[in-house]
VOGUVO-49866 format. One record per residue: residue number from 1; residue in three letters; chain; x, y, z of N, C-alpha, C in turn. Coordinates in steps of 0.001 Angstrom, whole numbers, always signed. Layout:
BEGIN
R num residuo cadena    n.c1    n.c2    n.c3   ca.c1   ca.c2   ca.c3    c.c1    c.c2    c.c3
R NUM     Ala      A       X       Y       Z       X       Y       Z       X       Y       Z
...
# end
This chain:
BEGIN
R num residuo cadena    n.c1    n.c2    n.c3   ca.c1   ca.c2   ca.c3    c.c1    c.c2    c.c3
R   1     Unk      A  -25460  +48901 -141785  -25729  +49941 -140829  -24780  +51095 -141092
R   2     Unk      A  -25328  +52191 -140903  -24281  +53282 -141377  -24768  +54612 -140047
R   3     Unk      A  -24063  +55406 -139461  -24033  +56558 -139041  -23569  +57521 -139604
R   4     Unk      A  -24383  +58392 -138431  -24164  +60243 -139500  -23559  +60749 -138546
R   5     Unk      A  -23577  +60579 -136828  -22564  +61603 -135904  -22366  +60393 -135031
R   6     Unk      A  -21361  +61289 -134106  -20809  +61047 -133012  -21434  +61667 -132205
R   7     Unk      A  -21361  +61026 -130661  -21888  +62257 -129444  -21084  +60886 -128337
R   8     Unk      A  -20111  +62688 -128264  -19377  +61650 -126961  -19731  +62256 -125330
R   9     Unk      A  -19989  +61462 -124361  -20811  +62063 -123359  -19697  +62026 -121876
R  10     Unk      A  -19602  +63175 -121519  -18634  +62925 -120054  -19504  +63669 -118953
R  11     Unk      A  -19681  +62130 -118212  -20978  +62193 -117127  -19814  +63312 -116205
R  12     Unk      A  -20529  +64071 -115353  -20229  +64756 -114471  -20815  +64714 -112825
R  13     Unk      A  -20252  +65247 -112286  -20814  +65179 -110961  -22474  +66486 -110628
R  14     Unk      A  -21476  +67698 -111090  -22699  +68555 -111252  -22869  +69533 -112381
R  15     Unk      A  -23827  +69623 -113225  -23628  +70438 -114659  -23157  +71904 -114338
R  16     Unk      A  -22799  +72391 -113744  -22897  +74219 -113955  -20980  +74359 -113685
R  17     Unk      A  -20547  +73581 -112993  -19241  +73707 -112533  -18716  +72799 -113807
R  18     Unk      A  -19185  +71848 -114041  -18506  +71305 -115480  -19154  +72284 -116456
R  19     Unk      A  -19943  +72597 -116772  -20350  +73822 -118193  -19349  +74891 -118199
R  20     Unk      A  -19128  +75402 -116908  -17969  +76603 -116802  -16765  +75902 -117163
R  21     Unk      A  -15994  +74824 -116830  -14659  +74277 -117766  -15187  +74199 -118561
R  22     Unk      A  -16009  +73417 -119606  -15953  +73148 -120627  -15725  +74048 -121541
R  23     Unk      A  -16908  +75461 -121091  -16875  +76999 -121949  -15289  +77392 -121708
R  24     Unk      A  -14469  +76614 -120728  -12974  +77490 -120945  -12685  +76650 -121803
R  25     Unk      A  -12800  +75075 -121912  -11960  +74267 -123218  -12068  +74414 -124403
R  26     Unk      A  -13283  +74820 -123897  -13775  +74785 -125999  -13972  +76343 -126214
R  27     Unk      A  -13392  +77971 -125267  -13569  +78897 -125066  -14498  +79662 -126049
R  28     Unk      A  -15778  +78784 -125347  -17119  +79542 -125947  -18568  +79001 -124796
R  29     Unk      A  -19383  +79392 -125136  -20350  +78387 -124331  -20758  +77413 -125501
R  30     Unk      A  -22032  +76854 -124558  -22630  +75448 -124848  -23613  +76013 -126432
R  31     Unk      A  -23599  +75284 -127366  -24113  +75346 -128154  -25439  +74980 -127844
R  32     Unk      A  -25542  +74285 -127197  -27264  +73803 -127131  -27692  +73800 -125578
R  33     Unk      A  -28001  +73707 -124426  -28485  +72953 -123100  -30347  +72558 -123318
R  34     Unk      A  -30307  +71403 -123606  -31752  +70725 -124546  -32142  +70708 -122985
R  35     Unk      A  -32254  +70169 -122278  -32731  +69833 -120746  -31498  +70150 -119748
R  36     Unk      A  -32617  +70013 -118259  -31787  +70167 -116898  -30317  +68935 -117786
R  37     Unk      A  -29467  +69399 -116643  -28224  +68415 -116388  -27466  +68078 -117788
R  38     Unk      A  -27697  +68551 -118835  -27067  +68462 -120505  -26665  +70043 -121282
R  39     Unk      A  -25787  +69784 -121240  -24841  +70909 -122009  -24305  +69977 -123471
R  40     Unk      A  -24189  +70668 -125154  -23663  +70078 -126094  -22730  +71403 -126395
R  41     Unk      A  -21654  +70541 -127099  -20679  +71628 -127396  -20741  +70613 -129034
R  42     Unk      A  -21003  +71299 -130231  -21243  +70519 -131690  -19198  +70970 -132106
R  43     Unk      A  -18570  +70120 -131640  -17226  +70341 -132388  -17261  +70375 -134154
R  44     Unk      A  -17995  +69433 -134599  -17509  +69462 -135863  -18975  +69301 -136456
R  45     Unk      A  -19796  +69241 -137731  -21004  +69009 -138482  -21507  +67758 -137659
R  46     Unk      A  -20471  +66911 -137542  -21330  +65751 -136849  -20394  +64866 -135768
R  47     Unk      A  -19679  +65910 -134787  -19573  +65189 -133555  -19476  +66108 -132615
R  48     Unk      A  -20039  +65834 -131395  -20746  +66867 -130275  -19591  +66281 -129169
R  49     Unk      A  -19365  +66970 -128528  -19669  +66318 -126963  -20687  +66857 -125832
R  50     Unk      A  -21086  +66253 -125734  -22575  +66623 -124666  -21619  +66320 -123159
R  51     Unk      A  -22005  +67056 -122124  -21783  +67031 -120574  -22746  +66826 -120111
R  52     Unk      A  -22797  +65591 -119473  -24413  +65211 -118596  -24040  +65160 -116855
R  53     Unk      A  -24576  +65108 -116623  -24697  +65255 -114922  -25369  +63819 -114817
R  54     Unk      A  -24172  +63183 -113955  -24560  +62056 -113861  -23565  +61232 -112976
R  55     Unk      A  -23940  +61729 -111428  -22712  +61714 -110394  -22361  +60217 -110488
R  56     Unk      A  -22756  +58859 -110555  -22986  +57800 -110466  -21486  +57301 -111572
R  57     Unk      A  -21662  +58255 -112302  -20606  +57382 -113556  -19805  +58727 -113958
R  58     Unk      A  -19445  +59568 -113536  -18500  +60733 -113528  -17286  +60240 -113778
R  59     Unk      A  -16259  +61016 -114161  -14909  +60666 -114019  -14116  +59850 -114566
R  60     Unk      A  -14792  +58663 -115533  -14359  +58168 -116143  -14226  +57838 -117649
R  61     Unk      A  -14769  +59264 -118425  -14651  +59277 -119594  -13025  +59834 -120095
R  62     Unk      A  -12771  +59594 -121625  -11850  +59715 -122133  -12236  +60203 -123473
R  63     Unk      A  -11604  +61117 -124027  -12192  +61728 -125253  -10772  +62432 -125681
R  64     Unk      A  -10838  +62257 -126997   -9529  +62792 -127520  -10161  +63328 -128791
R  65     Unk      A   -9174  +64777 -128876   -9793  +65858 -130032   -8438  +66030 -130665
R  66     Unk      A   -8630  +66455 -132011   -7608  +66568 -132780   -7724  +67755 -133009
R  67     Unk      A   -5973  +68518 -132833   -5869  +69826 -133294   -4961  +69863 -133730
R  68     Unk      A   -4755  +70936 -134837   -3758  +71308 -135784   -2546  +71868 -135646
R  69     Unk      A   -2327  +73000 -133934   -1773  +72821 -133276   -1186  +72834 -132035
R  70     Unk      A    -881  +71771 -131925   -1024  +71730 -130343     +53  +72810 -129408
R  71     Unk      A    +939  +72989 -129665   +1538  +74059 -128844    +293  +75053 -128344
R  72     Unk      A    -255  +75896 -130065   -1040  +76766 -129493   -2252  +75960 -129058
R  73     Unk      A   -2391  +75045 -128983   -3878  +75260 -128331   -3458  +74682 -126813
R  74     Unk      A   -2305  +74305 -126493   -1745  +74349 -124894   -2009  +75865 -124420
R  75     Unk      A   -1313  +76367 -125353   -1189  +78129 -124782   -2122  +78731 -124927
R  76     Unk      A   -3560  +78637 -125573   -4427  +78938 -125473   -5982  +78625 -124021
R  77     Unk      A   -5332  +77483 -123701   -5704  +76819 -122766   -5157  +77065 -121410
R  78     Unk      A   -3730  +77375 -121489   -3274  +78098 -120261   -3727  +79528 -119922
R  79     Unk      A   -3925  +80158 -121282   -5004  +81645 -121051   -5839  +81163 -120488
R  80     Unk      A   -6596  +79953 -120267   -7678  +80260 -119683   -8162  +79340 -118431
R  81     Unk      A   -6801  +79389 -118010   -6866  +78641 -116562   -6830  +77553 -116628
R  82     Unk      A   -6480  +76560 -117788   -6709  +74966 -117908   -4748  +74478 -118066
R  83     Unk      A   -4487  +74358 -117573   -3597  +73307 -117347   -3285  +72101 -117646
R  84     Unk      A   -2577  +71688 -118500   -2332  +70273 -119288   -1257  +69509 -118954
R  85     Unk      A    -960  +68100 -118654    +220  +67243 -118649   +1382  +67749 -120103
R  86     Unk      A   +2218  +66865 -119443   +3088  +67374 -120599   +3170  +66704 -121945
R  87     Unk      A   +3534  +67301 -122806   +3588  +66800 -124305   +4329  +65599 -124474
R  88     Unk      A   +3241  +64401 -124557   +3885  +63028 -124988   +4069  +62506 -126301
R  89     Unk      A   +5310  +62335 -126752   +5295  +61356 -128446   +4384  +60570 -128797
R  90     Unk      A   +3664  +60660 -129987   +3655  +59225 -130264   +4026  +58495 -131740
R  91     Unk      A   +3830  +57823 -132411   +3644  +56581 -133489   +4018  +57919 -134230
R  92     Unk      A   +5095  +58097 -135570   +4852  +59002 -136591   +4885  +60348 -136939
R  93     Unk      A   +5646  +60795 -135563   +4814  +62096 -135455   +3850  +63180 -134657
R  94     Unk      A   +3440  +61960 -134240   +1974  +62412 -133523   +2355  +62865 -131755
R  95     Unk      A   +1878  +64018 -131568   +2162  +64258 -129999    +567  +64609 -129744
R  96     Unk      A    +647  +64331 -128370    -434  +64500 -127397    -255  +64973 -126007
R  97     Unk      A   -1098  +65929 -125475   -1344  +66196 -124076   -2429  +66322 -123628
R  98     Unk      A   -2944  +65587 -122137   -4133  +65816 -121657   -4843  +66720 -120227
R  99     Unk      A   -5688  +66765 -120401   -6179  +67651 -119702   -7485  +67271 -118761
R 100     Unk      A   -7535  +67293 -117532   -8942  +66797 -116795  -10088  +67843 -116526
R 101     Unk      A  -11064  +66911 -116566  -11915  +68591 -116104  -12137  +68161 -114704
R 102     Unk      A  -12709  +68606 -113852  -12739  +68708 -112698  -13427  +67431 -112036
R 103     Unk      A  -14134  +66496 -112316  -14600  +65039 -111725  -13504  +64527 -112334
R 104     Unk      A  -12640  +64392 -113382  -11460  +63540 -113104  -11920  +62738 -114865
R 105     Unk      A  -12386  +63400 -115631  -12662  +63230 -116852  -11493  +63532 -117702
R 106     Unk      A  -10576  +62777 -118696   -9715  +63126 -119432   -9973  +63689 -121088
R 107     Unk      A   -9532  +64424 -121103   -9638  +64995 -122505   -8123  +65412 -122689
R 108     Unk      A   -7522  +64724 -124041   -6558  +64754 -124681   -6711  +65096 -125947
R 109     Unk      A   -5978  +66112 -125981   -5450  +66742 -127451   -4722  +66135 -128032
R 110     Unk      A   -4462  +65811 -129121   -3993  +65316 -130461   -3773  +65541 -131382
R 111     Unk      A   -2068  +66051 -131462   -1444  +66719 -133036   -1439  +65429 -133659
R 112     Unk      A   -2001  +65644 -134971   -1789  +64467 -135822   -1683  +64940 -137062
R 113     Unk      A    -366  +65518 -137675    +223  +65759 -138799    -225  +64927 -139669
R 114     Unk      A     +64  +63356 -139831    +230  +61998 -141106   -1681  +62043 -140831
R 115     Unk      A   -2694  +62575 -140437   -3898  +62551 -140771   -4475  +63297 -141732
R 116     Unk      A   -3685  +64320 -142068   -3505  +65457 -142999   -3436  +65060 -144531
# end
């Protein structure tokens, strides 16, 4: 068995108030909205994250993106009203900070130098 993408999905409570964070995280809009209640943002050739509306199971996704660097993309993120925990160590090198969107969904950034 082999795959070609990723699609990571963070159910939401209601799509238009999560589409507006998301267009500040990823400071652009939605690359695609295919139907009601689905927003895709295509991060890379082949991994998306899609925002679905889906009050039932909200709040408990976790998704971690890798950036090159994280200072600026804290400070890029504070331009735009998003607010992040603070910068935690990890294994090698590697620091991370995360960020919620508004149902209580985590998205963490991830400097990862030794992936390089």
């Amino acid at each position: 068995m082999s795959f070609t993408h990723v699609l990571a999905v963070a159910p939401v409570m209601a799509i238009e108030p999560a589409v507006e964070w998301y267009e500040r995280l990823f400071g652009r809009p939605a690359d695609a909205r295919p139907m009601d209640g689905l927003a895709d943002w295509h991060i890379s050739p082949y991994a998306w994250l899609q925002v679905f509306e889906s009050p039932e199971q909200a709040g408990g996704t976790l998704v971690n993106l890798v950036v090159d660097d994280l200072d600026q993309a804290l400070s890029d993120l504070a331009d735009r009203g998003i607010g992040a925990g603070e910068i935690q160590p990890g294994a090698r090198e590697v620091r991370f900070a995360a960020v919620r969107d508004p149902d209580g969904n985590r998205v963490t950034l991830i400097e990862n130098p030794v992936a390089d």
